[in-house]
N, C-alpha and C positions, 0 to 999 in steps of 0.2 A: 326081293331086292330092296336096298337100303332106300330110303330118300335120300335124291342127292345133293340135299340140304342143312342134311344132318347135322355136320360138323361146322355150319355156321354157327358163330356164339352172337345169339340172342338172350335178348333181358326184357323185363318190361319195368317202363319209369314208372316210378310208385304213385305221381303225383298225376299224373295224365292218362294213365293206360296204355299210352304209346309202345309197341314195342322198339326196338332198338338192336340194330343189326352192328357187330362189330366185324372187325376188318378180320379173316383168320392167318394166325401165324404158322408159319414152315419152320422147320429145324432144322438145323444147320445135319448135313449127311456126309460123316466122314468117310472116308474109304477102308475100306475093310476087307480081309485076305480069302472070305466070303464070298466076293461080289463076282459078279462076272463081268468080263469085258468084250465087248463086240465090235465090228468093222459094220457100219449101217450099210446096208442091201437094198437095191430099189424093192419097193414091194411091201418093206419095211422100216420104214425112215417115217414115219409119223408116232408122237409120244403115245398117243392113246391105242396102238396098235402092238407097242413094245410092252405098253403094260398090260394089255390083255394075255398077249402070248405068255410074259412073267409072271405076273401075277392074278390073270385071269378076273383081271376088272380095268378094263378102261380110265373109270375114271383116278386110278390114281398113278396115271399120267406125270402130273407134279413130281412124284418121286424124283423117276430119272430126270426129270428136266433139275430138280433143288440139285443132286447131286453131280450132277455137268454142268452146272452154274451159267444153262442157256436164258439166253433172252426168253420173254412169258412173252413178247409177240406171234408167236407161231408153233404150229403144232409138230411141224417140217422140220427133219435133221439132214445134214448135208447128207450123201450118198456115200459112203469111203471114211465118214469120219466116226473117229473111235469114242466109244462111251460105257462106260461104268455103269452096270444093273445092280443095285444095292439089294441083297438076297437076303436080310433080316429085315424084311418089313413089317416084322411084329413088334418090334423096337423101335422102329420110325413112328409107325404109327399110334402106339404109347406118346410116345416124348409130343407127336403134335397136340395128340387130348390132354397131355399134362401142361403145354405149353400155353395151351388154349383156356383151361378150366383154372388157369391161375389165377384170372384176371377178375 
């Protein structure tokens, strides 16, 4: 299993040795004819539960939440309300390490 650390971008200052943690960025996740759409189920309405069943890893949770443009407060989706699984997350997940390692 990955560290789930990984994808933090870290550096270390040349003068100090300090390392240096930067903020990581999300890519914007258009809709695509792809994706799948679901009505949230009790049982099923927490992000990290959606990504496991989709994508068979929890932590990348984020997806749906960047793509439903949910508040990052909570993990909680209403019950009944409708959301978009972006089903090319080999392309997501590119564009965040391309987004990330530009810097």
């Amino acid at each position: 299993m990955a560290n789930r650390y990984s994808r933090i971008g870290k550096s270390t200052d040349k003068t100090t040795s300090n390392r240096i943690y930067n903020s990581t960025l999300y890519p914007q996740i258009h809709p695509s004819n792809s994706d799948i759409v679901i009505f949230v189920k009790d049982g099923t309405n927490r992000l990290d539960l959606l990504a496991h069943k989709y994508y068979s890893n929890p932590n990348l949770w984020w997806v749906i939440s960047q793509a439903n443009n949910l508040s990052g407060d909570t993990f909680f989706i209403p019950t009944g309300q409708k959301i978009r699984i972006p089903a090319d997350i080999e392309t997501i997940l590119r564009d965040m390490d391309e987004l990330n390692n530009a810097r």
